[in-house]
N, C-alpha and C positions, 0 to 999 in steps of 0.2 A: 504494500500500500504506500502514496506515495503522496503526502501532504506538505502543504506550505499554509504557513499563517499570513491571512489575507490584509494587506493594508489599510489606509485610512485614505490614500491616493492613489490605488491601483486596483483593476481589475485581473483577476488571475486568468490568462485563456490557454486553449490547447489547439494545435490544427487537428486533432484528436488521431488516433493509430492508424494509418493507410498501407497499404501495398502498392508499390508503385514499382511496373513493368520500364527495364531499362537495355534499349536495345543500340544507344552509342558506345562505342568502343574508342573512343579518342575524347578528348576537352572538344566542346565545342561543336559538337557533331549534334546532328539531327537524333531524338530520342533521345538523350539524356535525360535526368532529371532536379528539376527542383527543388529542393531541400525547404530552404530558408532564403527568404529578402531581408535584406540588411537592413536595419532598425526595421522591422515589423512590431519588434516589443521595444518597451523602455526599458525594461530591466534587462540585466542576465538571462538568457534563457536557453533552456536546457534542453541535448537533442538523444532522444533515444535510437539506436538503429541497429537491424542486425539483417546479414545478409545472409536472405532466407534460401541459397543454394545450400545443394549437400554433395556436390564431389570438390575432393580437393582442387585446390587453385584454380578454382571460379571468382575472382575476385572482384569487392568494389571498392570505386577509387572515387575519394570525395575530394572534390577542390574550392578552395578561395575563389572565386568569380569578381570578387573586388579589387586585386592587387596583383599592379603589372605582373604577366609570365603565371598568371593561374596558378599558383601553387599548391604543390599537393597537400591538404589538410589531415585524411584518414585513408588507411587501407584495410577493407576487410577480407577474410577469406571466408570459405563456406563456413555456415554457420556460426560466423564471431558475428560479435554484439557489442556495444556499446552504451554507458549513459551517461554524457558530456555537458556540461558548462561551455556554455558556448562565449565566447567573444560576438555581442548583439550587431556590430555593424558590420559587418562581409557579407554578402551572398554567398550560399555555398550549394555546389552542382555535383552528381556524380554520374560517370560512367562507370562500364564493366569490361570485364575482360572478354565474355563470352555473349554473344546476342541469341536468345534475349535472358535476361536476369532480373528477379524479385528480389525488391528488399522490401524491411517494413522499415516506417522511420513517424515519428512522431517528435512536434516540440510543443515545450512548456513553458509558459513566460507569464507577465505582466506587463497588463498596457498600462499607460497612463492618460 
């Protein structure tokens, strides 16, 4: 269970748990996916993700979309997961190594 004590300025929101099909194989490419827009929250906000392949070295690859040269932020392989404090102002995109790939990825933040 996964709670935060709600402010006096802030509304707590979720883009709530999705699956999202990723059939780019490079930065930049056609099907990729959207993660997170930079400042969408004011606060901190925290990204859960797990790539929901199961053969090894089906990997995804998550990048910066805000700072020259895209740099690579996360890599996952089948079945790793993650739950992140995110840095709120990058955009962050992923491709895969294999077309097509499922992940699940959810974030959680506060607007103000």
């Amino acid at each position: 269970t996964l709670t935060k004590v709600g402010t006096s300025t802030g509304v707590e929101h979720t883009t709530g748990m999705s699956r999202k099909i990723i059939t780019a194989t490079s930065k930049g490419a056609s099907g990729e996916a959207l993660l997170y827009t930079a400042d969408d929250y004011a606060a901190i906000p925290y990204m859960y993700i797990k790539n929901a392949q199961t053969t090894a070295g089906h990997k995804i690859y998550v990048y910066n979309d805000s700072t020259s040269g895209d740099p690579l932020w996360l890599q996952l392989d089948a079945g790793d997961w993650g739950f992140i404090p995110m840095h709120g102002d990058k955009t962050l995109k992923a491709y895969a190594s294999n077309n097509p790939s499922t992940i699940e990825v959810m974030v959680i933040g506060v607007d103000q």
